[in-house]
MDTraj code that builds the backbone (N, CA, C; nanometers):
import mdtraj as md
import numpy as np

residues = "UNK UNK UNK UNK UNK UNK UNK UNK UNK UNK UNK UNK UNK UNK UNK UNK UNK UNK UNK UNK UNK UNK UNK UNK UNK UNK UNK UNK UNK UNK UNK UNK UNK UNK UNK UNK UNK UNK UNK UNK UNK UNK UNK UNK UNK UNK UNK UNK UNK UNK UNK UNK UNK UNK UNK UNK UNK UNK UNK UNK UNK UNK UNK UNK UNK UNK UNK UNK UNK UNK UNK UNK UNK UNK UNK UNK UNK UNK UNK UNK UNK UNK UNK UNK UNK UNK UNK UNK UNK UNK UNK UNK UNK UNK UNK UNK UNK UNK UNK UNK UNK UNK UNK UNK UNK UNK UNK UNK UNK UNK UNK UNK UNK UNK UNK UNK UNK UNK UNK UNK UNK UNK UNK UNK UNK UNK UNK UNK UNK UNK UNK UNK UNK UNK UNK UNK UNK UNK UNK UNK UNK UNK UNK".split()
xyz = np.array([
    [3.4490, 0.4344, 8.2110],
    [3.3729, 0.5550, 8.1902],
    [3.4642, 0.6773, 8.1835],
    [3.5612, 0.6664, 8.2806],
    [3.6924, 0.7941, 8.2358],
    [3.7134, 0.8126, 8.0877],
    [3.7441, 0.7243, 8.0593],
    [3.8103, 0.7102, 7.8969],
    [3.6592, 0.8000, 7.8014],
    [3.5626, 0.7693, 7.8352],
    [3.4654, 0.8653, 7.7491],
    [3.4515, 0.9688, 7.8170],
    [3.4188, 1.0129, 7.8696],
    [3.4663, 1.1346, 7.9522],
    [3.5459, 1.2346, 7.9033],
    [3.6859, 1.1731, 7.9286],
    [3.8428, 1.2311, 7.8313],
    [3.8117, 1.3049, 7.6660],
    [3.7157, 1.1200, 7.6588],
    [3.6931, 1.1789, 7.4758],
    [3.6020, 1.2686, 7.4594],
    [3.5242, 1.2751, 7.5033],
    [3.3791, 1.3784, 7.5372],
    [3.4122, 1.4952, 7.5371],
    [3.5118, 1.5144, 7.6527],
    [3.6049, 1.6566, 7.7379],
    [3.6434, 1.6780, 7.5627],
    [3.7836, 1.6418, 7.5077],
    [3.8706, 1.6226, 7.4196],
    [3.7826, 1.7085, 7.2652],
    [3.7109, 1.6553, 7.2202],
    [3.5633, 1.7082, 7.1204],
    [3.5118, 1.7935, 7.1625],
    [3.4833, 1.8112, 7.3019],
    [3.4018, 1.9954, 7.3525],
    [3.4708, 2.0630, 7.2944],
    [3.6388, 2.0561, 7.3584],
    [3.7590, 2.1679, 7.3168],
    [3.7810, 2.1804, 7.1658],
    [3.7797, 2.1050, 7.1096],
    [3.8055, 2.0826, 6.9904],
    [3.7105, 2.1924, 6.8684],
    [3.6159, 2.1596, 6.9613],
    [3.4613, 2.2139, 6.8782],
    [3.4181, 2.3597, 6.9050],
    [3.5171, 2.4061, 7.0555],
    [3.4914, 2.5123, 7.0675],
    [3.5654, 2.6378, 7.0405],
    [3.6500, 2.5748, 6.9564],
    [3.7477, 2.6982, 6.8688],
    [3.6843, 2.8076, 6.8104],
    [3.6654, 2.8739, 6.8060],
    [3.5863, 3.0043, 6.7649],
    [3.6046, 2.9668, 6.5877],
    [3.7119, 2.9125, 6.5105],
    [3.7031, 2.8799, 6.3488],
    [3.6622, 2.7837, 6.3057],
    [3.6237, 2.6552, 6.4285],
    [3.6148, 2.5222, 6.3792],
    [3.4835, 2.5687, 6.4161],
    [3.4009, 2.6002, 6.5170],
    [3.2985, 2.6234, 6.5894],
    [3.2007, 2.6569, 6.4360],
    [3.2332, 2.7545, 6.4304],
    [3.1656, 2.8770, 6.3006],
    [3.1660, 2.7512, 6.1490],
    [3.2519, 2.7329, 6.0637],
    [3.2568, 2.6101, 6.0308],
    [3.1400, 2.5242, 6.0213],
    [3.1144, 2.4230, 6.1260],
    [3.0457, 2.3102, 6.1790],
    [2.9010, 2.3511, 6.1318],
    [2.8917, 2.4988, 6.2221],
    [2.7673, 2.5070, 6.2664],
    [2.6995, 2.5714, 6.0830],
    [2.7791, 2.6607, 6.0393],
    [2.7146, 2.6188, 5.8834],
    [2.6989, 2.5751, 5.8066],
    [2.7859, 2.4247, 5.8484],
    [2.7836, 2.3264, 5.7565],
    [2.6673, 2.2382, 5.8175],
    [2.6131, 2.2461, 5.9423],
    [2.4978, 2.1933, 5.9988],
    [2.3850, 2.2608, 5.9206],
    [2.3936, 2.4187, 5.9779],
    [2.2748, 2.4728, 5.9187],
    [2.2672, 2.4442, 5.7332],
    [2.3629, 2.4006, 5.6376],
    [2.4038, 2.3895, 5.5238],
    [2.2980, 2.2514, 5.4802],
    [2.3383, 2.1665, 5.5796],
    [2.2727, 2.0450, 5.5974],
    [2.1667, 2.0017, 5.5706],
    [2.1253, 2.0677, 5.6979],
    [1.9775, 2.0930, 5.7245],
    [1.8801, 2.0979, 5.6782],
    [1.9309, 2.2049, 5.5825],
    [1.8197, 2.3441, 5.4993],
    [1.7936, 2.2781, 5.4024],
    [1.9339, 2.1651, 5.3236],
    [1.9067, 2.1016, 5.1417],
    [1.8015, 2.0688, 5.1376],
    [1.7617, 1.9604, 5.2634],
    [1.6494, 1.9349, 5.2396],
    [1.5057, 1.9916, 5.2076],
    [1.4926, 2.0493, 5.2639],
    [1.3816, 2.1204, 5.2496],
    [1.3869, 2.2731, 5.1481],
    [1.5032, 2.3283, 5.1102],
    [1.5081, 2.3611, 4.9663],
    [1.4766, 2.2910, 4.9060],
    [1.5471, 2.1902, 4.8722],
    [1.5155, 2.0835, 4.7878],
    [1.3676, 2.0817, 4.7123],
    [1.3271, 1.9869, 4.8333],
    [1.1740, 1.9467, 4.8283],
    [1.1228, 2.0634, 4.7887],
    [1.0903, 2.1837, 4.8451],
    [1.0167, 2.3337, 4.7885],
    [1.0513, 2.3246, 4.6625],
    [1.1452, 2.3625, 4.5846],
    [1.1483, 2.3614, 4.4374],
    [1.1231, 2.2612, 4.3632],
    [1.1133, 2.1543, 4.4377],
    [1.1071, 2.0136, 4.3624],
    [0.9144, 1.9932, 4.3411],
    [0.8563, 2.0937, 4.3761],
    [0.7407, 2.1286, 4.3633],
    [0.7082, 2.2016, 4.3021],
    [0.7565, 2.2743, 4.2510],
    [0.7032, 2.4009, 4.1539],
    [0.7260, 2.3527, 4.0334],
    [0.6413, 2.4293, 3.9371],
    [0.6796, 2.3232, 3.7717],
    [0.5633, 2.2316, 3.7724],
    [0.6696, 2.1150, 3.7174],
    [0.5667, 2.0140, 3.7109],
    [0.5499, 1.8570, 3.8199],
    [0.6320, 1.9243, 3.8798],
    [0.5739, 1.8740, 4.0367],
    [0.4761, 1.9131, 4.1531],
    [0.4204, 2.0557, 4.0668],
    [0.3132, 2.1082, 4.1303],
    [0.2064, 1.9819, 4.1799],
    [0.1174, 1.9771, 4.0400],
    [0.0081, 1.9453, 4.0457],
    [0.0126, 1.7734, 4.1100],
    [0.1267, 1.7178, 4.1002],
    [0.1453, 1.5718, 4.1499],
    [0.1541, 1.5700, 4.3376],
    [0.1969, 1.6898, 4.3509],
    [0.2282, 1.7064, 4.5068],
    [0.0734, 1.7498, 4.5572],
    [0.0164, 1.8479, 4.4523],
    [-0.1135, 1.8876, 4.4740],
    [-0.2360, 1.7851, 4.4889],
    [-0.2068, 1.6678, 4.4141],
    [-0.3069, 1.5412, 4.4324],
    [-0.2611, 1.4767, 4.5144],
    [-0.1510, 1.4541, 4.5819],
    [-0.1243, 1.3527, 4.6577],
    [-0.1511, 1.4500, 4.8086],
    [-0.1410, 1.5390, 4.8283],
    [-0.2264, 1.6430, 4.9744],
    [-0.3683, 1.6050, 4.9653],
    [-0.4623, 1.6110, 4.8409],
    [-0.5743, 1.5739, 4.8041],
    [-0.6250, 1.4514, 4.8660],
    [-0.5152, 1.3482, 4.8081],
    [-0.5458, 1.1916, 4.8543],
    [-0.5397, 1.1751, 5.0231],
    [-0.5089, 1.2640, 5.1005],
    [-0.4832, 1.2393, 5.1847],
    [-0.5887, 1.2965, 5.3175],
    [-0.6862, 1.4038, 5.2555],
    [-0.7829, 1.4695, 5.2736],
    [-0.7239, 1.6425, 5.3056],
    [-0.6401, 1.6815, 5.2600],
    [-0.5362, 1.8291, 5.2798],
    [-0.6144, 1.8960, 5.1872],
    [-0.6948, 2.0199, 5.2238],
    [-0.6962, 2.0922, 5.0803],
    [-0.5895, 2.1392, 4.9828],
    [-0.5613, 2.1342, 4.8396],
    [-0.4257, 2.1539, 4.7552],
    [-0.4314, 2.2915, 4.7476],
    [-0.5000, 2.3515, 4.7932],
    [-0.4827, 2.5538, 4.8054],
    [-0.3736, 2.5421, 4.9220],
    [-0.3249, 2.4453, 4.9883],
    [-0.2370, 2.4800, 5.1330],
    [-0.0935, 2.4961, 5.0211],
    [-0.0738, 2.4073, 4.9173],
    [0.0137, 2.3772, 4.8846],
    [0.1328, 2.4824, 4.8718],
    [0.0788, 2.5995, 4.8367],
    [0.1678, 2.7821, 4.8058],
    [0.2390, 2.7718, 4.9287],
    [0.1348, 2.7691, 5.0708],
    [0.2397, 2.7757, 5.1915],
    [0.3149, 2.6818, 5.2431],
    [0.3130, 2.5539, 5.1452],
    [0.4132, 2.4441, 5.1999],
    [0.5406, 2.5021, 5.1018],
    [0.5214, 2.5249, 5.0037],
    [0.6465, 2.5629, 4.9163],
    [0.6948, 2.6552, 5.0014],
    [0.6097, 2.8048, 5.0451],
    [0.6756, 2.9027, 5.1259],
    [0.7460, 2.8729, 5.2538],
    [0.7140, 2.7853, 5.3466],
    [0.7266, 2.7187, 5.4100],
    [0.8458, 2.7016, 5.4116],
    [0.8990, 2.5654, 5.2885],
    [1.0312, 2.4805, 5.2401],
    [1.1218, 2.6161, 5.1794],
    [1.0969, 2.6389, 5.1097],
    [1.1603, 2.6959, 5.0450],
    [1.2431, 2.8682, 5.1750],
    [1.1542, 2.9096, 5.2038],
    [1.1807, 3.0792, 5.2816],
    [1.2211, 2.9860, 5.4177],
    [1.2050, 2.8640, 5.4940],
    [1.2133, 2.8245, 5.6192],
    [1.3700, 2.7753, 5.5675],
    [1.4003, 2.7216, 5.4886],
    [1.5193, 2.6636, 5.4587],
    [1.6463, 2.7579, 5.4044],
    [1.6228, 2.8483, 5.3224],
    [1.6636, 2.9572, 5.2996],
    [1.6790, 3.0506, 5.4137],
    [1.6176, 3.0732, 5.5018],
    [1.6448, 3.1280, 5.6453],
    [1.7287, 3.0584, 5.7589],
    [1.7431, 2.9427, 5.7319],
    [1.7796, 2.8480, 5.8277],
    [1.9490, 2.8477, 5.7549],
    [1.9658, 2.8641, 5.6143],
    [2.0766, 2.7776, 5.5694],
    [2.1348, 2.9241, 5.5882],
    [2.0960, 3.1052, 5.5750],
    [2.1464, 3.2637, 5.5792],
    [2.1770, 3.2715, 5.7760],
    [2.1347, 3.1846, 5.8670],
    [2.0862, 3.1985, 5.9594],
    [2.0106, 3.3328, 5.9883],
    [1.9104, 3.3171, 5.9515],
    [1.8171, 3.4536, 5.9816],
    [1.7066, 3.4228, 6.0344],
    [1.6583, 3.4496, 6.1626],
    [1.5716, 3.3922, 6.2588],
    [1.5903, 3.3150, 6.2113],
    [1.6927, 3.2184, 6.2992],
    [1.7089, 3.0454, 6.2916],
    [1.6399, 3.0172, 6.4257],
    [1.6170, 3.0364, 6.4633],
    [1.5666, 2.9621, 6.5847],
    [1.3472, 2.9686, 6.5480],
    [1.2940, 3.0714, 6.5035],
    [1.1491, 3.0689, 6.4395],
    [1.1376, 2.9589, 6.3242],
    [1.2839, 2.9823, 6.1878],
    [1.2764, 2.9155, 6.1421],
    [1.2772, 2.7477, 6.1414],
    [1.3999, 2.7214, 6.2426],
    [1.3930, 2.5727, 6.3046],
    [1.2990, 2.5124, 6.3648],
    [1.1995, 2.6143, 6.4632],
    [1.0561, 2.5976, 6.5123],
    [0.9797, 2.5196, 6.3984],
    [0.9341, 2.6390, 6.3237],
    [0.8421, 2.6584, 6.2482],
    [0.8387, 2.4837, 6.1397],
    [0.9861, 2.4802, 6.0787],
    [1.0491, 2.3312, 6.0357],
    [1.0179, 2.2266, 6.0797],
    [1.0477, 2.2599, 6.2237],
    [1.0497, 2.1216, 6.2921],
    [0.8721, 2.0777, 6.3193],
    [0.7714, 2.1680, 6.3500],
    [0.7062, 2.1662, 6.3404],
    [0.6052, 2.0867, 6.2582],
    [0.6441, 2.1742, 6.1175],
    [0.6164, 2.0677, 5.9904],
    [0.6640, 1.9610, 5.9588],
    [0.7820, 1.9379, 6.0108],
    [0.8023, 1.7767, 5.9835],
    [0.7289, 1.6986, 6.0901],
    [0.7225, 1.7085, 6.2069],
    [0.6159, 1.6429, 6.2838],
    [0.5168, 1.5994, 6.2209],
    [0.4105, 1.7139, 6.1613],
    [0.2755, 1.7030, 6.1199],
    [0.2859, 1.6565, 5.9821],
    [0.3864, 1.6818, 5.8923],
    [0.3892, 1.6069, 5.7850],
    [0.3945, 1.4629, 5.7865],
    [0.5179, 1.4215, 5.9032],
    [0.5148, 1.2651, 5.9378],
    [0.4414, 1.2172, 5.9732],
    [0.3043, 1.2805, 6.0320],
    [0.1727, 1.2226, 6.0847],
    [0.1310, 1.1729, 5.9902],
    [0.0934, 1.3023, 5.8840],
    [-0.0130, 1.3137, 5.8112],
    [0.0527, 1.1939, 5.6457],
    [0.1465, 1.2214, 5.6527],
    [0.2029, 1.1433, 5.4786],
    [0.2583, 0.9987, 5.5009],
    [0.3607, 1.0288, 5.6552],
    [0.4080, 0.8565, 5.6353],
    [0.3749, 0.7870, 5.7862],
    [0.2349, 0.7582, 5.8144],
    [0.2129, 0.6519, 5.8625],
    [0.1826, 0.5441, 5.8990],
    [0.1946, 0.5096, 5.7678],
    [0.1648, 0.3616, 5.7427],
    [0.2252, 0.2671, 5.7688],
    [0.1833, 0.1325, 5.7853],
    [0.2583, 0.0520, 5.8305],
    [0.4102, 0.0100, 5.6919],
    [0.3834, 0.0386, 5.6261],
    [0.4736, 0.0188, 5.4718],
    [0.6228, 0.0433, 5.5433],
    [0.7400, -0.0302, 5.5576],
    [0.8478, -0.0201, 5.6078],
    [0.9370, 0.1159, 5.4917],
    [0.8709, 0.1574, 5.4229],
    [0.9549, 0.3060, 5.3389],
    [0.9086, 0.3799, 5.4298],
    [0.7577, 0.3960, 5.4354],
    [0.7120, 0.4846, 5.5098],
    [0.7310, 0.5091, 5.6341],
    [0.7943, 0.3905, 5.7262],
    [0.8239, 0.4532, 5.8403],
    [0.9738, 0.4543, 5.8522],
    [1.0347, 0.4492, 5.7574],
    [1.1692, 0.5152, 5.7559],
    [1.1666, 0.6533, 5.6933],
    [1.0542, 0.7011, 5.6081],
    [0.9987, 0.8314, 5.6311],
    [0.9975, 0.9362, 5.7320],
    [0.8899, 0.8487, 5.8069],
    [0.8487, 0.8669, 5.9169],
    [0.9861, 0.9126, 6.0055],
    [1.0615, 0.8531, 6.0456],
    [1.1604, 0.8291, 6.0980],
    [1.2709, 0.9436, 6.1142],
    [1.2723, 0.9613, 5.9720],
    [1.3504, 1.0686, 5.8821],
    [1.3066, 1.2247, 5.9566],
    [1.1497, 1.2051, 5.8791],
    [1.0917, 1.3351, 5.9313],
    [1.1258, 1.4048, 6.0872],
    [1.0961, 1.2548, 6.2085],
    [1.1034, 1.2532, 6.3351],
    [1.2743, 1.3502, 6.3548],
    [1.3714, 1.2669, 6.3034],
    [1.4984, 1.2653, 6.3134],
    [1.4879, 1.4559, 6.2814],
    [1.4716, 1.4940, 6.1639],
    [1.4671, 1.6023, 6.0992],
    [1.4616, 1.6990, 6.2016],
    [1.3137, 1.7067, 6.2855],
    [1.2936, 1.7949, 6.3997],
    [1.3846, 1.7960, 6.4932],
    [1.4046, 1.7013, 6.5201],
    [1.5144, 1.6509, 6.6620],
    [1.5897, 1.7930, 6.6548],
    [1.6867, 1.7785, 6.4647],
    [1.8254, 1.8747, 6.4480],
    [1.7464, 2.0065, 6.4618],
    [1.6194, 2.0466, 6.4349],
    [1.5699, 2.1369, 6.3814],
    [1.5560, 2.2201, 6.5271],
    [1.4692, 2.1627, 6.6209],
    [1.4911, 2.1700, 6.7627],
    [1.6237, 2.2251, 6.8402],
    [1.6770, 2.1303, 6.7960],
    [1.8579, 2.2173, 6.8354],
    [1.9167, 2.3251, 6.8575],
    [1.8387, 2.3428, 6.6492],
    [1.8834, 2.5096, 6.6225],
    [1.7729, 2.6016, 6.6780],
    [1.6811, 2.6006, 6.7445],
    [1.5547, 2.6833, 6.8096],
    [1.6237, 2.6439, 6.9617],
    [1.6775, 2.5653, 7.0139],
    [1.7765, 2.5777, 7.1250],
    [1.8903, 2.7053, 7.1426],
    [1.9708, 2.6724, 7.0180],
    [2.1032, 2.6855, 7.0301],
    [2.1417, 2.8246, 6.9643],
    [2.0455, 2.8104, 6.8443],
    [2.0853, 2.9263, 6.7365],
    [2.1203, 2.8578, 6.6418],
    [2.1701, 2.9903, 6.5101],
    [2.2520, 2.9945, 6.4305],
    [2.4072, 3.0005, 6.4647],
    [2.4717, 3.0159, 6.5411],
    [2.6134, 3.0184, 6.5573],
    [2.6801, 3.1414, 6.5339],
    [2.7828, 3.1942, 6.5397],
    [2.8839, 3.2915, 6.5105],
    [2.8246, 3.3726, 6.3580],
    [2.8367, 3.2722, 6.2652],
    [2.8733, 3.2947, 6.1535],
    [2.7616, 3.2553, 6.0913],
    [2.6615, 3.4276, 6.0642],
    [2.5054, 3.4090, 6.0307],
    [2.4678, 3.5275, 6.0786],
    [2.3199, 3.5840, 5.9804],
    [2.2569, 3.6811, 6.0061],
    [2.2322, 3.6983, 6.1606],
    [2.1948, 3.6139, 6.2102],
    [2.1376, 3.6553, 6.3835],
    [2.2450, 3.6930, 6.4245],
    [2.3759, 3.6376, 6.3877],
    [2.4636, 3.6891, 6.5104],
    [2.5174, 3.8243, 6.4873],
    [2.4714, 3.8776, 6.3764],
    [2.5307, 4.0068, 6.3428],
    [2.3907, 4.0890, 6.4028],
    [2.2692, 4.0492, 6.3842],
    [2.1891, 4.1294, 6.4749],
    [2.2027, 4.1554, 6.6129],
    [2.2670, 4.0771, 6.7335],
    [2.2910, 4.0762, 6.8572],
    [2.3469, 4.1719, 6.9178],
])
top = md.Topology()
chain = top.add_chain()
for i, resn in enumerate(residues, 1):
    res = top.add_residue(resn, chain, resSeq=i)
    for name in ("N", "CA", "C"):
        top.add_atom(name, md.element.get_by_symbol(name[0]), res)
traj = md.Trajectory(xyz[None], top)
């Protein structure tokens, strides 16, 4: 157990360089955010109306759909500028919860690696509503 310990100790220091630190943490928040950029634009167009029936199929009214884009799109974009990262990581993590309820729980083994995904998603999202944005990001210039 020493020996992890050492390595444990060894990676704190490592990580807590004020250049490597700053770094990490926007390449986390960098991370993070693709996703759910992603997905937001990957809806508009002509992925509207396909995203709009499949909320439908599920019993969601498709009028929610504007604030899932706003959602993805302004939550991820805030998260990746760090600007209220910690509302934004909330707010994220949030929706992936209730999205993983609501879209992948089926027994279908995609879907609960979906599922899974989504779960995982909050975990990081959680973090940053812990931890922050880091050094290097809108919040920390507000402080």
């Amino acid at each position: 157990m020493e020996f992890f310990r050492r390595i444990n100790t060894a990676v704190a220091d490592i990580v807590a360089t004020p250049a490597l630190n700053g770094i990490l943490t926007v390449l986390a928040r960098a991370l993070m955010s693709a996703i759910f950029i992603m997905a937001g634009i990957s809806k508009l167009g002509a992925g509207y109306a396909g995203t709009q029936g499949y909320m439908q199929s599920v019993g969601l009214p498709g009028e929610l759909l504007p604030l899932v884009i706003l959602l993805e799109i302004g939550g991820g974009l805030a998260l990746l500028a760090g600007f209220q990262t910690r509302l934004a990581g909330l707010a994220l993590a949030v929706f992936s919860i209730v999205s993983a309820m609501i879209f992948h729980s089926a027994a279908d083994p995609m879907q609960q690696i979906m599922f899974m995904k989504n779960i995982a998603l909050a975990g990081g999202l959680l973090a940053f509503t812990v931890f922050g944005a880091g050094r290097w990001s809108l919040d920390a210039e507000t402080r």
